[in-house]
C-alpha positions as CSV (number, residue, x, y, z in Angstrom):
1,X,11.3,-24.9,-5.5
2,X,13.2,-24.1,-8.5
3,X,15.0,-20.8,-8.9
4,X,12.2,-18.4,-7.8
5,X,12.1,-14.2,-6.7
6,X,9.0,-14.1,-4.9
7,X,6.8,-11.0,-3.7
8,X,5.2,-12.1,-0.4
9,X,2.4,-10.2,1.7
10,X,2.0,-10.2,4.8
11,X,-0.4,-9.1,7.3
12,X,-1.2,-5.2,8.1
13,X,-3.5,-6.4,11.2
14,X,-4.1,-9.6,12.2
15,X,-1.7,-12.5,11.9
16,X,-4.5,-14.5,10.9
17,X,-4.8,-12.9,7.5
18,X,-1.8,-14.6,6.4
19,X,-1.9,-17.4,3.4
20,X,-0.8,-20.9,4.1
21,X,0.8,-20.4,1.0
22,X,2.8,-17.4,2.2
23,X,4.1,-19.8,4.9
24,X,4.9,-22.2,2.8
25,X,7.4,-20.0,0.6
26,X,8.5,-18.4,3.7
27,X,9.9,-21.7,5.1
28,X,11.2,-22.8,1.6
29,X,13.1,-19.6,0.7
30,X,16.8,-19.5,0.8
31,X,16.7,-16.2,2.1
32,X,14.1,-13.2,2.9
33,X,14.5,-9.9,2.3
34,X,13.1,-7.9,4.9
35,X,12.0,-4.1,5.1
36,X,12.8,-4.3,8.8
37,X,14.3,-7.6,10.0
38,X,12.7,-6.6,13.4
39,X,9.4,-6.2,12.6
40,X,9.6,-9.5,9.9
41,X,11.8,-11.7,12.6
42,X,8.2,-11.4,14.9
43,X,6.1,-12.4,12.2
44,X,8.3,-15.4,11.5
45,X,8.7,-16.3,15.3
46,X,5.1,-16.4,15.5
47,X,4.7,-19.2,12.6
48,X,8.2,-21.2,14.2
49,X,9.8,-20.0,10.6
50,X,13.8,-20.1,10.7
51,X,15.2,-19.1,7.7
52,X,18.3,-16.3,7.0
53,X,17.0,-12.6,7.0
54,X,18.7,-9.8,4.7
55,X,17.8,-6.2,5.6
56,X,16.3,-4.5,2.0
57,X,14.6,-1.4,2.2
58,X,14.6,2.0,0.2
59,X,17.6,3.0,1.7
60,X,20.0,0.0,0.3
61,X,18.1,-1.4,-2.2
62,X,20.1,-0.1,-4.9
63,X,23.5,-0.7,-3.4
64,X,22.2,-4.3,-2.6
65,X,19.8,-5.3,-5.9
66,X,22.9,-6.4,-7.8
67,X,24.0,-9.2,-5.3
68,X,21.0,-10.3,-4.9
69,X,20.5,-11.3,-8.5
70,X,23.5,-12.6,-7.9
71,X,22.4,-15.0,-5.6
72,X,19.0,-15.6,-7.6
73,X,21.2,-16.5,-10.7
74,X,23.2,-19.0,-8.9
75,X,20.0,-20.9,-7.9
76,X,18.8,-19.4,-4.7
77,X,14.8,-19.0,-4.1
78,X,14.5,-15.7,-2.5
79,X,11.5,-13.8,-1.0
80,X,10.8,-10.4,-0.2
81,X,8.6,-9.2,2.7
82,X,7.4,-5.8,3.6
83,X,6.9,-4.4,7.0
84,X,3.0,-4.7,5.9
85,X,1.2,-5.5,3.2
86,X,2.5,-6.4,-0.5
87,X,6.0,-5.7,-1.7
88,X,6.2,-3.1,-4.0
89,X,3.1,-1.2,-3.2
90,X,4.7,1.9,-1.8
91,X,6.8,-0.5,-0.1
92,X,10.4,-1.9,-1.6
93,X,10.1,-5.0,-4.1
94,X,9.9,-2.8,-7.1
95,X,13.3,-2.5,-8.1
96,X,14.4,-5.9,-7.2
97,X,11.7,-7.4,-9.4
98,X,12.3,-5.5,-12.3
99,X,16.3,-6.6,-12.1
100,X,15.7,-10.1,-12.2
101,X,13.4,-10.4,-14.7
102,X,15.9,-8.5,-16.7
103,X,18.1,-11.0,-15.6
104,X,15.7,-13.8,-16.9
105,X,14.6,-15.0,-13.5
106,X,11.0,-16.0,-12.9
107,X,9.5,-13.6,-10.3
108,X,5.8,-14.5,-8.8
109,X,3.9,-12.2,-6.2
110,X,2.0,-14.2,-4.1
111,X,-2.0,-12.7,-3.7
112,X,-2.5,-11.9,-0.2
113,X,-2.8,-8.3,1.9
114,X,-2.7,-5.0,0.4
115,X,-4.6,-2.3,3.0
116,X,-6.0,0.0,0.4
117,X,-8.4,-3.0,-1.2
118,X,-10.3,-3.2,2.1
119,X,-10.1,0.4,2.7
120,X,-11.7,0.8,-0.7
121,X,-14.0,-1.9,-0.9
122,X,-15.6,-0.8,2.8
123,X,-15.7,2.8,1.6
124,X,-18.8,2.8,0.1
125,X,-17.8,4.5,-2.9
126,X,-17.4,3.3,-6.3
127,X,-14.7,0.6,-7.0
128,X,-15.1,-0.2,-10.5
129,X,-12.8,2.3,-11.0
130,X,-10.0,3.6,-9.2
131,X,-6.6,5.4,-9.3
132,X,-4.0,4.5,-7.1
133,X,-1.9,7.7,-5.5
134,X,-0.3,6.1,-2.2
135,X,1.9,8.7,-0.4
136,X,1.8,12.1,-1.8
137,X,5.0,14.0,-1.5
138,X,6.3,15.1,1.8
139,X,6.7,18.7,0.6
140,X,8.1,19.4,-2.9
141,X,5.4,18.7,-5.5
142,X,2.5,18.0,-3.0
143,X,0.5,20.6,-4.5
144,X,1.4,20.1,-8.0
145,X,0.2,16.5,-7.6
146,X,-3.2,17.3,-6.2
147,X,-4.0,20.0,-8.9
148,X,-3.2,17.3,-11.3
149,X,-6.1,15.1,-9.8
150,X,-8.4,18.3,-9.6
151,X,-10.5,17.0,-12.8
152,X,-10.3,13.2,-12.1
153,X,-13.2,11.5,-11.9
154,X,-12.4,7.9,-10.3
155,X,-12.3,7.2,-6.8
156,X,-8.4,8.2,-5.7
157,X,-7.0,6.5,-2.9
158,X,-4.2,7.9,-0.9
159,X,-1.8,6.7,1.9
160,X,-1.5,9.2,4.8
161,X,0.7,9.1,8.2
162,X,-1.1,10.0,11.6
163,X,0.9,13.2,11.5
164,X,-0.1,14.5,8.5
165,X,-3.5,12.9,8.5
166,X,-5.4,16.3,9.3
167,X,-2.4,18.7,7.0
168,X,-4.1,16.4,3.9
169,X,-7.9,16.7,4.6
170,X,-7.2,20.7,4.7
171,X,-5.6,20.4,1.2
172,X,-7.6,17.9,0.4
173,X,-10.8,20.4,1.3
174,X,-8.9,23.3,-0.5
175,X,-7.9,21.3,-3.9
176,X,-11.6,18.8,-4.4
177,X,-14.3,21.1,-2.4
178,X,-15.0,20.5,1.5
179,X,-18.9,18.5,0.3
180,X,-16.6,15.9,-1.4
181,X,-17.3,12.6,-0.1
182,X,-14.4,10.6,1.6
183,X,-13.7,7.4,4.0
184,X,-10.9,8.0,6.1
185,X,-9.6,4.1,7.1
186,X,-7.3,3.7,10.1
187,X,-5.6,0.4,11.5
188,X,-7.1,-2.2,9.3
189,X,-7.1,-5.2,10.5
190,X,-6.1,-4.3,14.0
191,X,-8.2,-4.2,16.9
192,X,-8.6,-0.7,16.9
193,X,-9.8,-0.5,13.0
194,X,-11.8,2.8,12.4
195,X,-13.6,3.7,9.0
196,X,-14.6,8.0,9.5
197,X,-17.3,8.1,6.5
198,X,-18.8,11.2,5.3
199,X,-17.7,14.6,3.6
200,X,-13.8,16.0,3.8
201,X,-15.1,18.7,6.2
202,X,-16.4,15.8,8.5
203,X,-13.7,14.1,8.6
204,X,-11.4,16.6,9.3
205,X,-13.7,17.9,12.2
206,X,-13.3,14.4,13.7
207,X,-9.4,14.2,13.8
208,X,-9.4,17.6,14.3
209,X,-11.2,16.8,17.7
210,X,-9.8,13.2,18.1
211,X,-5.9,12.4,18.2
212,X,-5.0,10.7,14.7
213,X,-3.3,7.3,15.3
214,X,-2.0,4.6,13.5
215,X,-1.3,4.2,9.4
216,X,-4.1,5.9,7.6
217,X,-5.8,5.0,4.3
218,X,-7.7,7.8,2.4
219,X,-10.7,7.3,0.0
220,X,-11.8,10.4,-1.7
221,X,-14.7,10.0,-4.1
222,X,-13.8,11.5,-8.0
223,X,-15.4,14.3,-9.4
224,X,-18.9,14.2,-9.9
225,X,-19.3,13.8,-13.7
226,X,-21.6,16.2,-15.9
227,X,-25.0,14.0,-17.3
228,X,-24.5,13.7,-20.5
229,X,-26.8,16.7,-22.3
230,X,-29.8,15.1,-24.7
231,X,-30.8,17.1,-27.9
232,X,-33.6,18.4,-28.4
233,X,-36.0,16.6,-31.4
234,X,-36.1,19.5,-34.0
């Protein structure tokens, strides 16, 4: 492979999921960058893939996105992994992509796992249109955020943590109206996957009463839009 940054997914379940042509770029890199070498050294165990591992997550991806252009410059294919799913959605792989094309290098991201497409697509509420919100902030600007959304329309899809899972259906309740229809998705592609259908109130009864678990994907249906008002023949 010539010169090459490439954006690899990888599983958020089963191992299964991943592309032959993910393996294929995995055991041709130079080098990977990995989220968490731990978590990406199983993965590459389990398909008998040796290659050199560089840690490269949100907490040195600035220091390190120089040197690795570096390295992409001086004719090394690299690829980037995430813990889960596809680099660069809410993930690291931004950064370093927009550097090295910058930099004139060819970067390709590979199709392949990303868990709020299933989560959305099993919801049962309208994909034709969506907006994309992935984590909402921890604390500052949380609420801003949400009032922002107040008047959308599209389906909005969030990405939650088990410990916050039932602290975001109450705001959620409070912000789009407890009747608002949602699909709460949990574990995709493990064995334990879970889709909670039905309105914000009902989902948050159900974690309310059963211990949240596992990385959570949040489907909220958009605002009902008014029909549009017909005129009267005079």
């Amino acid at each position: 492979m010539p010169r090459m940054l490439y954006l690899v997914p990888t599983p958020v379940g089963n191992l299964e999921d991943i592309t032959m042509r993910a393996l294929r770029v995995l055991r041709e890199a130079d080098l990977i960058l990995a989220e968490d070498t731990r978590t990406s050294g199983l993965l590459l165990k389990h398909f008998d893939i040796h290659k050199p591992m560089l840690s490269y997550h949100k907490f040195n991806e600035h220091q390190a996105v120089a040197r690795i252009v570096e390295r992409l410059l001086a004719g090394e294919t690299i690829a980037v992994v995430s813990d889960a799913g596809t680099p660069g959605i809410s993930d690291p792989g931004f950064l370093v992509a927009r550097e090295a094309i910058r930099a004139g290098v060819e970067v390709s991201c590979l199709p392949g796992a990303t868990a709020f497409v299933p989560a959305l697509v099993a919801s049962g509420l309208p994909c034709d249109r969506f907006c994309f919100e992935g984590f909402l902030p921890q604390k500052k600007g949380r609420q801003t955020r949400l009032q922002l959304l107040t008047d959308e329309t599209r389906t909005m899809v969030f990405y939650e943590s088990p410990h916050r899972i039932v602290k975001a259906l109450q705001q959620f309740a409070e912000v789009f109206g407890q009747e608002r229809p949602v699909a709460v998705c949990r574990e995709i592609s493990k064995v334990h996957e879970e889709v909670v259908r039905g309105s914000i109130a009902e989902a948050l009864t159900h974690f309310q009463e059963h211990e949240p678990r596992g990385e959570f994907v949040i489907i909220v249906g958009g605002k009902p839009e008014k029909p549009e008002r017909l005129e009267k023949p005079e």
